[in-house]
C-alpha positions as CSV (number, residue, x, y, z in Angstrom):
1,X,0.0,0.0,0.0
2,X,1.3,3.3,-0.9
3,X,-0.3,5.1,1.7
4,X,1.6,3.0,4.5
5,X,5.1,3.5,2.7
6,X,4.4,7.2,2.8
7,X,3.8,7.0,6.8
8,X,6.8,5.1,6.9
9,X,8.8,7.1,5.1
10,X,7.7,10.2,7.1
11,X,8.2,8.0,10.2
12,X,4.6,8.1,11.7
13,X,3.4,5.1,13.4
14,X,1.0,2.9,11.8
15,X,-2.1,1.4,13.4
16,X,-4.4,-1.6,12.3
17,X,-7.4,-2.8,14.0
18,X,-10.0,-4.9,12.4
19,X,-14.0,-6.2,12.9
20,X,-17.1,-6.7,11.2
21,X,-18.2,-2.8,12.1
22,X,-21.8,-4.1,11.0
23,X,-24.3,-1.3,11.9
24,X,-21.5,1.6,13.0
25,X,-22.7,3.0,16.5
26,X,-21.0,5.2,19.2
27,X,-18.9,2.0,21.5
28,X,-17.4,1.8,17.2
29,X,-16.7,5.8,17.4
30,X,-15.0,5.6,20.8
31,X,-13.0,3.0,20.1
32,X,-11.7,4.1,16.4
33,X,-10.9,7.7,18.1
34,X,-8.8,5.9,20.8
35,X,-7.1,3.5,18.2
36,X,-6.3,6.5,16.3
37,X,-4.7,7.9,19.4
38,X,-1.5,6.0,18.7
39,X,-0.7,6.8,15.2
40,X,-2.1,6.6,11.5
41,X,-5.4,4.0,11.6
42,X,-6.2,1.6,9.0
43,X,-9.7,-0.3,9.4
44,X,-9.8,-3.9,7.8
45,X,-13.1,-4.9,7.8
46,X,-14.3,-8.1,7.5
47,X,-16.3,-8.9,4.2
48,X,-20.1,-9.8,4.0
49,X,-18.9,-13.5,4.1
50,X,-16.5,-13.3,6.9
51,X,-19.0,-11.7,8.8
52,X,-21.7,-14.3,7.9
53,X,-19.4,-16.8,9.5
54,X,-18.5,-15.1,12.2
55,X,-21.8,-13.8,13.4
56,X,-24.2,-15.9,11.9
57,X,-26.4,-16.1,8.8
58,X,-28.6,-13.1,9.4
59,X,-25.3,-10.9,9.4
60,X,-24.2,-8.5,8.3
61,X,-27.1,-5.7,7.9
62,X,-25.0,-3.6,6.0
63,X,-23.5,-4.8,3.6
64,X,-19.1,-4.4,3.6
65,X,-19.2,-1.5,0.7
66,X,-21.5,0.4,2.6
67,X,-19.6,0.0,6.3
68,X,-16.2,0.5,4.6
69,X,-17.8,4.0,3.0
70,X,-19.0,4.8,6.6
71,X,-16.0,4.1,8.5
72,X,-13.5,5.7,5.7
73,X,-15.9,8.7,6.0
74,X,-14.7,9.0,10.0
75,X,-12.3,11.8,10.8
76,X,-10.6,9.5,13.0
77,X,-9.8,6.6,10.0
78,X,-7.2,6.9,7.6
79,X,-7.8,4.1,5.3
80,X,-10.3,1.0,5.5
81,X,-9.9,-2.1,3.6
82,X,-12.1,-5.4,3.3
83,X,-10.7,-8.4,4.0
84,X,-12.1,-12.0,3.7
85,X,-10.2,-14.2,5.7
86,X,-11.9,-15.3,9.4
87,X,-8.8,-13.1,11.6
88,X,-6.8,-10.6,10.8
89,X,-3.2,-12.6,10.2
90,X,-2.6,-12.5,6.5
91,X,-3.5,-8.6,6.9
92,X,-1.4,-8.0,9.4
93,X,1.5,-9.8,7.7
94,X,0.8,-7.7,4.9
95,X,0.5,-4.2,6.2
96,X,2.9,-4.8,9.3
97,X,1.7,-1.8,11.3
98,X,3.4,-0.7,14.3
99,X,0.5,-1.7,16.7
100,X,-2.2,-3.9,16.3
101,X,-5.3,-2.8,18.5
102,X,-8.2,-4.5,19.4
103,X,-11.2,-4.9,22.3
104,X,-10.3,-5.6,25.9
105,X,-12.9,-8.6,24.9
106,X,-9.3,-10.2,24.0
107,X,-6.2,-10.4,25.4
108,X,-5.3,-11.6,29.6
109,X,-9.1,-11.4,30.8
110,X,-10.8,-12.3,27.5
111,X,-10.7,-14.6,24.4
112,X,-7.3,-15.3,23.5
113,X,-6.2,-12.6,20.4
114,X,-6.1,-15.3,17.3
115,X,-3.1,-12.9,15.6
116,X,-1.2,-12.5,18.8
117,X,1.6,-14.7,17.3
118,X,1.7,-12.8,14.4
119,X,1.7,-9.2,15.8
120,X,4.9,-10.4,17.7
121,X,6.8,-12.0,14.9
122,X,6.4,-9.0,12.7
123,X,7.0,-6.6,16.0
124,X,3.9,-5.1,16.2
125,X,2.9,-3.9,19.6
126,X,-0.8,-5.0,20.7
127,X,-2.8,-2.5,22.4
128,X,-6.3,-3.9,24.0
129,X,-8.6,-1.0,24.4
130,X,-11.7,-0.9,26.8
131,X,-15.1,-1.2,25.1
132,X,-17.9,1.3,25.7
133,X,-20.4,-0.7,28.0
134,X,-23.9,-1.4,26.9
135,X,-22.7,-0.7,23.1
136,X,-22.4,-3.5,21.0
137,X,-24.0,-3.9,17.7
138,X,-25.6,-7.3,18.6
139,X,-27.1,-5.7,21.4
140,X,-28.4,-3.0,19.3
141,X,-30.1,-5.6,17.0
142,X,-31.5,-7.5,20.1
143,X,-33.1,-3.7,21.0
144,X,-34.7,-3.3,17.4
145,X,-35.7,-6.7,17.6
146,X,-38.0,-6.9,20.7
147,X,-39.3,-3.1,20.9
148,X,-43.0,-3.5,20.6
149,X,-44.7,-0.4,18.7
């Protein structure tokens, strides 16, 4: 990616964090703004069919063109990419950013962080970042789902 080689060059730090981002609400926001926080953020977002098998097969809502034009469209996101693939290894072996962030859902008091190997062989630092209580986008749909008119 060009964009990467001209943060590199310029010697700013480069950020990746990845999800499905399926139905963008504020726990998202908060958490992009803070990612951005240590350096130049890329979002890889997981494609329509990554998603499906991640969350199930009524996912995603919005469909990846539409959640990559909404997160790209952030003042806090540098560049967004889709990727296909179930975790985020082959991406993060391909863009090698400086720090790899993602939800204190993983890491020492969650579910183990699938591309910690990988982050540590290419000598990316991982940073866990608290999630927004109450805010998930599963929740959200749960909301929708059982409001009665």
């Amino acid at each position: 990616m060009r964009a990467c080689d001209r943060w590199r060059q310029r010697g700013q730090t480069i950020v990746l964090t990845n999800g499905c981002f399926d139905i963008l609400h504020v726990g998202h926001l908060r958490y992009l703004q803070q990612a951005r926080s240590f350096g130049r953020l890329i979002v890889a977002v997981n494609s329509d069919a990554s998603t499906r098998a991640l969350k199930g097969p009524s996912r995603p809502i919005v469909p990846e063109a539409e959640r990559a034009e909404l997160l790209a469209a952030l003042r806090c996101v540098d560049l967004v990419t889709i990727f296909d693939d179930l975790t985020a290894e082959k991406i993060l072996e391909s863009l090698r950013p400086d720090v790899y962030v993602k939800g204190a859902d993983y890491g020492p008091t969650g579910r183990a962080l699938p591309e910690a190997d990988v982050a540590r062989r290419i000598g990316a630092r991982v940073e866990l970042i608290a999630l927004t209580p109450e805010h998930s986008t599963s929740a959200l749909i749960a909301q929708i789902l059982h409001r009665t008119p």
